[in-house]
N, CA, C and O atoms as a DFTB+ gen file, in Angstrom:
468 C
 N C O
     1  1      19.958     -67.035     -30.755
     2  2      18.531     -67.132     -30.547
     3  2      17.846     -67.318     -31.894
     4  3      18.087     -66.522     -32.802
     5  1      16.987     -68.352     -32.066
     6  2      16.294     -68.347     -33.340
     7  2      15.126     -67.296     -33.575
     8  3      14.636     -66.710     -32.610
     9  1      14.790     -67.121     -34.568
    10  2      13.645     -66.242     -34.776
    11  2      12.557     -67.315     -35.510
    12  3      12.687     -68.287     -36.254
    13  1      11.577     -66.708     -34.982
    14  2      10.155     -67.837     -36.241
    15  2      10.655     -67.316     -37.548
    16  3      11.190     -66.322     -38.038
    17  1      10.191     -68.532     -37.867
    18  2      10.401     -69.029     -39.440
    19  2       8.727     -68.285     -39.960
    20  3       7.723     -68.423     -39.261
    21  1       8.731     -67.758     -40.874
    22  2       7.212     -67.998     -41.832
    23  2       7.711     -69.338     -42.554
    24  3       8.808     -69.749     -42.932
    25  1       6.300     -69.865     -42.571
    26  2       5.968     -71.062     -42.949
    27  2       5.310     -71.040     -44.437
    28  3       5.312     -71.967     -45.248
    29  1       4.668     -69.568     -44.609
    30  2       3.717     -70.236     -45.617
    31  2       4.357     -68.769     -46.584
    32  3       4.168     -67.589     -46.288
    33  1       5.062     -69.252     -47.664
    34  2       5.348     -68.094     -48.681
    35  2       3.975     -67.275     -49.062
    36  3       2.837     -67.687     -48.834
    37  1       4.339     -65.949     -49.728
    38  2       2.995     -64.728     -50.568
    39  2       3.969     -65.475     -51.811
    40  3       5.191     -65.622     -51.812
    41  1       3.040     -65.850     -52.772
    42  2       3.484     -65.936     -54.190
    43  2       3.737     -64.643     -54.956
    44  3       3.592     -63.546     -54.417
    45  1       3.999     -64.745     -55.826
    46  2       4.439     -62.662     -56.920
    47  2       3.433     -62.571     -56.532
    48  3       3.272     -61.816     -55.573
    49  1       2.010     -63.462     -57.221
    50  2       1.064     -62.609     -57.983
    51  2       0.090     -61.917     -56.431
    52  3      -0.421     -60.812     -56.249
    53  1       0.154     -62.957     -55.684
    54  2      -0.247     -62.043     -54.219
    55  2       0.469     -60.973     -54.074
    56  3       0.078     -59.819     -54.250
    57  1       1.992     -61.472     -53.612
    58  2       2.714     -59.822     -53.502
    59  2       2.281     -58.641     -53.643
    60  3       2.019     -57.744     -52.841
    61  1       2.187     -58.822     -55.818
    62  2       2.279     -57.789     -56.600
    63  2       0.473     -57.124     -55.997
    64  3       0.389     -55.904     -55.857
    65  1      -0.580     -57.836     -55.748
    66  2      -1.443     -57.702     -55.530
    67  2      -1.851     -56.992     -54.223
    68  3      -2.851     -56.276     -54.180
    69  1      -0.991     -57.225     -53.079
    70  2      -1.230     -56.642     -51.976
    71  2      -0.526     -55.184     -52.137
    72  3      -1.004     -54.166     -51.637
    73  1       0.674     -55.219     -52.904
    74  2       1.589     -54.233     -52.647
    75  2       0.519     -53.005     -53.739
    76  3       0.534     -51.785     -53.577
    77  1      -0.268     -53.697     -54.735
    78  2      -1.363     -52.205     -55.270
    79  2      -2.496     -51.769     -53.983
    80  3      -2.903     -50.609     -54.042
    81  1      -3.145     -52.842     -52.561
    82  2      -3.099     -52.008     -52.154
    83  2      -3.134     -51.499     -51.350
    84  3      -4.055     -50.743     -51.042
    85  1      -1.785     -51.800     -50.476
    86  2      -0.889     -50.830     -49.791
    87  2      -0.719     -49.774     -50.575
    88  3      -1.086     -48.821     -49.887
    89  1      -0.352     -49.356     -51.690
    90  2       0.016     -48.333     -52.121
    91  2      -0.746     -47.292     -52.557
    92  3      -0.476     -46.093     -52.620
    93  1      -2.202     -48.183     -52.991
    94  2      -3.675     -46.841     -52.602
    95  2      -3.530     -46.569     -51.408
    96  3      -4.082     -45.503     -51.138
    97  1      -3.090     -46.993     -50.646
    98  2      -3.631     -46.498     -49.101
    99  2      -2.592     -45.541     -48.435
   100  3      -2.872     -44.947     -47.393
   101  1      -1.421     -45.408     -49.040
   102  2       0.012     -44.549     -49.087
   103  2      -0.407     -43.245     -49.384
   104  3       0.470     -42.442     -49.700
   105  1      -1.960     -42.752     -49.333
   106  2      -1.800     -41.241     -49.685
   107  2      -2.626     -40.579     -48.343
   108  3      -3.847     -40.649     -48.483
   109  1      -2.202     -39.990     -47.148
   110  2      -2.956     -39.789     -46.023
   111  2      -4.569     -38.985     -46.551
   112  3      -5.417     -38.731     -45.696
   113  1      -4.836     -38.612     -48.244
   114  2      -5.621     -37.914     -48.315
   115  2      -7.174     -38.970     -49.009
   116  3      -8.359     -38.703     -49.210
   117  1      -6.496     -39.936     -49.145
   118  2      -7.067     -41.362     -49.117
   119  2      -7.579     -42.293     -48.808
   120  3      -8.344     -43.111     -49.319
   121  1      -6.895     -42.070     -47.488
   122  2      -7.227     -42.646     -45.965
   123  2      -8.009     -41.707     -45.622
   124  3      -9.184     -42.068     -45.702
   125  1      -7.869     -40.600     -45.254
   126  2      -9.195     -39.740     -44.971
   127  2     -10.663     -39.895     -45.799
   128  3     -11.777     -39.686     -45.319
   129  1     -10.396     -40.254     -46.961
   130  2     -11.722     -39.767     -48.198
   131  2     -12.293     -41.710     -47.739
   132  3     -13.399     -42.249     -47.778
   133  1     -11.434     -42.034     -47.494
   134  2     -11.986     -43.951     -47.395
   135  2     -12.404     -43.831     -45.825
   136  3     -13.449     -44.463     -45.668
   137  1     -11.869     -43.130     -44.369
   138  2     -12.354     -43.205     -43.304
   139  2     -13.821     -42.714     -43.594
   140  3     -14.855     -43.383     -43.588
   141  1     -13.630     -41.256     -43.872
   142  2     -15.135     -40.385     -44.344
   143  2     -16.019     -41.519     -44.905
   144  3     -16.526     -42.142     -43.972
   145  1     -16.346     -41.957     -46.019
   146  2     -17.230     -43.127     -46.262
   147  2     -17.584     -43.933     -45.736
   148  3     -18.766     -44.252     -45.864
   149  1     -16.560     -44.784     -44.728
   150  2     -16.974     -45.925     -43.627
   151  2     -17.908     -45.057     -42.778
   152  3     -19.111     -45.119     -42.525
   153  1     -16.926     -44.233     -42.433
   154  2     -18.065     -43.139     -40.952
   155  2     -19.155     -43.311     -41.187
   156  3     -19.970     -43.886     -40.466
   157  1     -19.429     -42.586     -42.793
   158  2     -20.632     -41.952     -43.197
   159  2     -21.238     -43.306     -43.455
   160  3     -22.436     -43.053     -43.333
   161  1     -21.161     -44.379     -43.691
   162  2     -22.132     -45.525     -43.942
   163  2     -22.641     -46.188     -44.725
   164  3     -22.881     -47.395     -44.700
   165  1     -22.968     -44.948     -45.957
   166  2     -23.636     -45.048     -46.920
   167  2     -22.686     -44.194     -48.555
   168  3     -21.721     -43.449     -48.728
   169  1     -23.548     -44.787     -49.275
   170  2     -22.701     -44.149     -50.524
   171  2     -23.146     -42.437     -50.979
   172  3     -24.261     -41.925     -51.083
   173  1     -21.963     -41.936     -51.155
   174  2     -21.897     -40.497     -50.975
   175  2     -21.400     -39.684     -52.383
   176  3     -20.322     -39.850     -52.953
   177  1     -22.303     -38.920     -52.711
   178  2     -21.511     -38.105     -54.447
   179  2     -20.360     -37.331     -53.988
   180  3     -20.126     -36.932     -52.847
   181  1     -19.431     -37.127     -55.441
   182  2     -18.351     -36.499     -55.308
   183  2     -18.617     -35.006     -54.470
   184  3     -17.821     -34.497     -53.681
   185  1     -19.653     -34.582     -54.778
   186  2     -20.143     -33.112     -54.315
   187  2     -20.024     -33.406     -52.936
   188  3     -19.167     -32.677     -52.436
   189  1     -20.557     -34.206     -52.092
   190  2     -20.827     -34.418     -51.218
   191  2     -19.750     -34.530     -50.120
   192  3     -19.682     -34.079     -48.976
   193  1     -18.891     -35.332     -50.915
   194  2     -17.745     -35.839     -49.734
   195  2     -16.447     -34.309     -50.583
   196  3     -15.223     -34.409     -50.495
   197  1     -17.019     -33.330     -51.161
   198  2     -15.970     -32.579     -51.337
   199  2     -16.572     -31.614     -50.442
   200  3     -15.635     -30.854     -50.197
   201  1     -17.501     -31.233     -49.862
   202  2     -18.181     -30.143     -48.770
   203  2     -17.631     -31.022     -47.311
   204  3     -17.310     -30.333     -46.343
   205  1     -17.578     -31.911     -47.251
   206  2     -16.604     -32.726     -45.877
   207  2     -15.042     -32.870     -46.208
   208  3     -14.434     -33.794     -45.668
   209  1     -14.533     -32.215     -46.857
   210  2     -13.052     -32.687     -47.106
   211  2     -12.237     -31.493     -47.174
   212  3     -13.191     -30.716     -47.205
   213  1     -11.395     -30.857     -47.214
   214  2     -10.340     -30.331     -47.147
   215  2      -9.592     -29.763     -48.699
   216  3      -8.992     -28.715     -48.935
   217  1      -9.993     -31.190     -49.784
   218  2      -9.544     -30.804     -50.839
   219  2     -10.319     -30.811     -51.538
   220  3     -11.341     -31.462     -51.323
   221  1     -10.085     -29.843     -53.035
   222  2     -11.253     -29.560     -53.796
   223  2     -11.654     -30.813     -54.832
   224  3     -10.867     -31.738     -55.031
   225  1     -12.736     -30.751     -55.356
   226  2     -13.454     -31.703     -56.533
   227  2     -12.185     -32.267     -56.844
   228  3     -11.602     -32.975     -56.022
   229  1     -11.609     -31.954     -58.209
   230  2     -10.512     -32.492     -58.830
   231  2      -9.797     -33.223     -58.258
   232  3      -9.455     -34.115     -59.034
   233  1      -9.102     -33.417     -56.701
   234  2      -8.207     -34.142     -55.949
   235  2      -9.163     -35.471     -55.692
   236  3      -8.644     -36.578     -55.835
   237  1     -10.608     -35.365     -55.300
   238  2     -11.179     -35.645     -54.271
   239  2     -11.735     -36.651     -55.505
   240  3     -12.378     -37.609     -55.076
   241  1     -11.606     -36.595     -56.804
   242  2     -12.152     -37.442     -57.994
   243  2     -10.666     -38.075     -58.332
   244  3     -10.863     -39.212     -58.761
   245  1      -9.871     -37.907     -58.317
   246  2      -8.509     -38.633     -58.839
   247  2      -8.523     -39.591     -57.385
   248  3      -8.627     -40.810     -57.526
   249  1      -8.409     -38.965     -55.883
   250  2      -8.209     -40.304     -54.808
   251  2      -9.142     -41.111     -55.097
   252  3      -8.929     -42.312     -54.932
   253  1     -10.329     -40.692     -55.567
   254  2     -11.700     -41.538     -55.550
   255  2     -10.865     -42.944     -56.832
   256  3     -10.835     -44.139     -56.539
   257  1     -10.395     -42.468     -57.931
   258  2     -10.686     -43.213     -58.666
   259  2      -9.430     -44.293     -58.700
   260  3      -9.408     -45.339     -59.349
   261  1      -8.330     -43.746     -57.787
   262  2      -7.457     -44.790     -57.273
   263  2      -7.430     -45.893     -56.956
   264  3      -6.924     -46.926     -57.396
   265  1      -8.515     -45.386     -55.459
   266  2      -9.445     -46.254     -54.803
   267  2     -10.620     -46.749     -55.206
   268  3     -11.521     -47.235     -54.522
   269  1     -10.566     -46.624     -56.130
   270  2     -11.785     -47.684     -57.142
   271  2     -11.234     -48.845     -57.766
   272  3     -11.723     -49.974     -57.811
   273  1      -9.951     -48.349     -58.331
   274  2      -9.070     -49.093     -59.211
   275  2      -8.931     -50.083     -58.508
   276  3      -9.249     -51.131     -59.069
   277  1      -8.356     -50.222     -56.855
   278  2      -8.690     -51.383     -56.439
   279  2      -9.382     -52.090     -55.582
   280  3      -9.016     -52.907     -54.737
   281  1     -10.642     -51.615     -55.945
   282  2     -12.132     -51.522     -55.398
   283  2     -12.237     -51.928     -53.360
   284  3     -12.580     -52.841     -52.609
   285  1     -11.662     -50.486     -53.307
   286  2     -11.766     -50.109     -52.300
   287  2     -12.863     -49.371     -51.795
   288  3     -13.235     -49.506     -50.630
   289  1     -13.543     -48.404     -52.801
   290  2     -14.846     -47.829     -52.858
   291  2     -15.224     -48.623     -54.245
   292  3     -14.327     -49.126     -54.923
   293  1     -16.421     -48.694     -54.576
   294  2     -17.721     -48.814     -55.430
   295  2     -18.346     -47.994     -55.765
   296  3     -19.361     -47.640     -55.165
   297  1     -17.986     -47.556     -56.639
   298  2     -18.823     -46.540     -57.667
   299  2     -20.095     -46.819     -58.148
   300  3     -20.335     -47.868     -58.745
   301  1     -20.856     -46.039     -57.954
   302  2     -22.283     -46.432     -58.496
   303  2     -22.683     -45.396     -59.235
   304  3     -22.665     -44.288     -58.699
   305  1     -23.059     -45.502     -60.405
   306  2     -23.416     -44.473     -61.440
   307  2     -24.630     -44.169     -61.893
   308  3     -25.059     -44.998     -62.696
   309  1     -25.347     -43.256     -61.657
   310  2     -26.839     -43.098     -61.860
   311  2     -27.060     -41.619     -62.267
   312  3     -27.122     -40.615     -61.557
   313  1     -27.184     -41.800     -63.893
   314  2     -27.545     -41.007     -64.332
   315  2     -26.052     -39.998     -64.583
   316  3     -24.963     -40.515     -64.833
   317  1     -26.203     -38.934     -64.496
   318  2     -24.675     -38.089     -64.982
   319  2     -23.958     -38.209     -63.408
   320  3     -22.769     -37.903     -63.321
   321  1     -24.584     -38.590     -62.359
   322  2     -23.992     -38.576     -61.245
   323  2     -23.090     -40.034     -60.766
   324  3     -23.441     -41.098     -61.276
   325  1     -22.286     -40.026     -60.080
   326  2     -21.583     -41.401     -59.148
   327  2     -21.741     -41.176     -57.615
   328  3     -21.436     -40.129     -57.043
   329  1     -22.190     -42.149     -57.094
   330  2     -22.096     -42.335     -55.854
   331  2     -20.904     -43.123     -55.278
   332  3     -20.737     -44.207     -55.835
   333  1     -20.143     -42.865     -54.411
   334  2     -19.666     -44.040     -53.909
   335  2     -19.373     -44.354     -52.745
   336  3     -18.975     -43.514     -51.937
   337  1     -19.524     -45.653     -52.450
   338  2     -19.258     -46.217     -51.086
   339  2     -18.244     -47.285     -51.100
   340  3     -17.778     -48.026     -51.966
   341  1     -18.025     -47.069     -49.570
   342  2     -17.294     -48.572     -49.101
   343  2     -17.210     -49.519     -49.266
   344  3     -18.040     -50.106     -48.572
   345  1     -16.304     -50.568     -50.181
   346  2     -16.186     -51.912     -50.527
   347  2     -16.188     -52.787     -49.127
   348  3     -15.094     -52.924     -48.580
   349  1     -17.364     -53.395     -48.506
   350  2     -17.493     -54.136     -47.188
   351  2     -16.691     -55.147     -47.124
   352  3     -16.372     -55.727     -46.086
   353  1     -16.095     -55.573     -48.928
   354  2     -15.661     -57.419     -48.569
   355  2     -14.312     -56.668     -48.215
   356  3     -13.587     -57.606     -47.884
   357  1     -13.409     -55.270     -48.071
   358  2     -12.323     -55.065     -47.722
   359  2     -12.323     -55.490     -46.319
   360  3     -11.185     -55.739     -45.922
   361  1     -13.132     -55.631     -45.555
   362  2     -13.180     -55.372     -43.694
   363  2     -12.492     -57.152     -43.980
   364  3     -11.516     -57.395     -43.271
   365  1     -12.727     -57.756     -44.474
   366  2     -12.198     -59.107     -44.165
   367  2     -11.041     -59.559     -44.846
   368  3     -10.124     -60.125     -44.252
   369  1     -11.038     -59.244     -46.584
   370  2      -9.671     -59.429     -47.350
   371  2      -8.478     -58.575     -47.000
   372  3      -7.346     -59.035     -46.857
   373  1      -8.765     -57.440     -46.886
   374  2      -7.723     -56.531     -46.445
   375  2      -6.858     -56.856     -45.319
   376  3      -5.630     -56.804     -45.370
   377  1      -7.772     -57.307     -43.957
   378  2      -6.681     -57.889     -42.446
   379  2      -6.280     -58.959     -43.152
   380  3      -5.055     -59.011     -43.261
   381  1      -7.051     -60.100     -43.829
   382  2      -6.448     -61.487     -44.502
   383  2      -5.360     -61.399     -44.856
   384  3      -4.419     -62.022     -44.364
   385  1      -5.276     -60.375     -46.046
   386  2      -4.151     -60.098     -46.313
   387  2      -2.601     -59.464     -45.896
   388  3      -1.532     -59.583     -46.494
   389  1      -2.990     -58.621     -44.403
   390  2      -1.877     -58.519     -43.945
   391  2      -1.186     -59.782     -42.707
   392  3      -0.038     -59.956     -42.297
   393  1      -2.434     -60.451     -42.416
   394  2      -1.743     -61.997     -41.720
   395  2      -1.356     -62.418     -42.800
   396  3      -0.806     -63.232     -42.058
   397  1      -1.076     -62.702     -43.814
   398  2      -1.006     -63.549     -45.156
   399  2       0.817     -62.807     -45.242
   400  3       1.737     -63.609     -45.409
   401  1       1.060     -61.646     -45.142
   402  2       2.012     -61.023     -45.133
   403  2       2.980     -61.488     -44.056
   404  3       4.104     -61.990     -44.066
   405  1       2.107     -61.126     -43.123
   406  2       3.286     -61.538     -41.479
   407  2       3.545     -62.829     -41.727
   408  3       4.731     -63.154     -41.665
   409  1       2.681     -63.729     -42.017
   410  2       3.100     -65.334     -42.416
   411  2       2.031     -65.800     -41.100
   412  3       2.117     -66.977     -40.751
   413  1       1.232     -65.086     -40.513
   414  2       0.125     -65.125     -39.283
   415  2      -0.475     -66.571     -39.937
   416  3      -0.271     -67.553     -39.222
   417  1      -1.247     -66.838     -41.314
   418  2      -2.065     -68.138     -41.410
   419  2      -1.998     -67.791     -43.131
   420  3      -1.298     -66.849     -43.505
   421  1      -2.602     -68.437     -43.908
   422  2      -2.379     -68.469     -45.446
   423  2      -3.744     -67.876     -45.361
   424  3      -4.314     -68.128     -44.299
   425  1      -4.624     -66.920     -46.486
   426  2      -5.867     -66.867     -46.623
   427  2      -6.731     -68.235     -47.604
   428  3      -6.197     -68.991     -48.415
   429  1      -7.739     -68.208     -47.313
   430  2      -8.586     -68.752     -47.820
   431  2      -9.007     -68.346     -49.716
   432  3      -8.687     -67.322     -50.321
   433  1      -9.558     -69.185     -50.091
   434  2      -9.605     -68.102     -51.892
   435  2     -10.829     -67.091     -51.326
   436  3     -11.327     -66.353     -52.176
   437  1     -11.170     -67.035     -50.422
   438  2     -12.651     -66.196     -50.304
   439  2     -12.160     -64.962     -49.059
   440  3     -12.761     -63.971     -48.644
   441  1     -10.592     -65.631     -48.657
   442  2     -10.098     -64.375     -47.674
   443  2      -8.804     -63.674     -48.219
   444  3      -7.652     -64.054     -48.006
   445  1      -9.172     -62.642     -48.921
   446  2      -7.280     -61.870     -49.369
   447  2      -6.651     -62.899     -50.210
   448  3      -5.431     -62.740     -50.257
   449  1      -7.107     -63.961     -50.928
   450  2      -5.962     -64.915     -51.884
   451  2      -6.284     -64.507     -53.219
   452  3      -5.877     -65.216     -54.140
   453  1      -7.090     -63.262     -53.523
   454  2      -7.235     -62.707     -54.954
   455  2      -8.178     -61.237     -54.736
   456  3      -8.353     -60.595     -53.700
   457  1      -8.630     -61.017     -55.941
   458  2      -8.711     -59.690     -55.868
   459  2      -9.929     -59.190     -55.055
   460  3     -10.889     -59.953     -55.158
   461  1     -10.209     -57.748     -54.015
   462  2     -10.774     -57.696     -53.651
   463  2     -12.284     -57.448     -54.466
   464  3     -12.294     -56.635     -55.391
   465  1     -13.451     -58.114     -54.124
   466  2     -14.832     -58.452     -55.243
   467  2     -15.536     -56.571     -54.759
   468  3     -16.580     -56.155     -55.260
């Protein structure tokens, strides 16, 4: 029995690019601190999303800044404080990028074919 073929190769530099981030998203305490923000809507201080969370400041500023690294949240800095919220262009590069994986369709340069903006 044959199996489908993928048609359309991930080059390294995609690979290497998707696989940073899959691998922010490899920490279940991550996925929680990134669900919490979508929920919540709006951009939220560290104080804030550490009175909704489970783990204290210090954890809750290292996942944060993971997930910044590959601007998964948006940091906004005002004054001695940061806010941060939800990176929106993820809702579209992020699935792009896992059809781009399955070999589902190639992305577009404006869908998952570089870094999320």
């Amino acid at each position: 029995m044959n199996e489908p073929s993928c048609t359309t190769a991930v080059d390294a530099g995609a690979a290497a690019l998707y696989a940073t981030w899959f691998k922010a998203l490899a920490d279940p305490t991550r996925i929680q601190l990134l669900h919490l923000l979508a929920a919540e809507g709006r951009a939220m201080s560290v104080g804030e999303i550490v009175e909704r969370s489970p783990v204290g400041q210090s954890t809750v500023s290292h996942h944060l800044k993971v997930l910044s690294e590959v601007r998964f949240v948006l940091p906004d800095r005002q004054g001695n404080s940061t806010r941060y919220a939800v990176n929106r262009t993820c809702l579209t590069v992020f699935p792009a990028a896992v059809r781009a994986i399955l070999g589902e369709d190639r992305p577009t340069a404006g869908e998952g074919a570089g870094r999320v903006q």
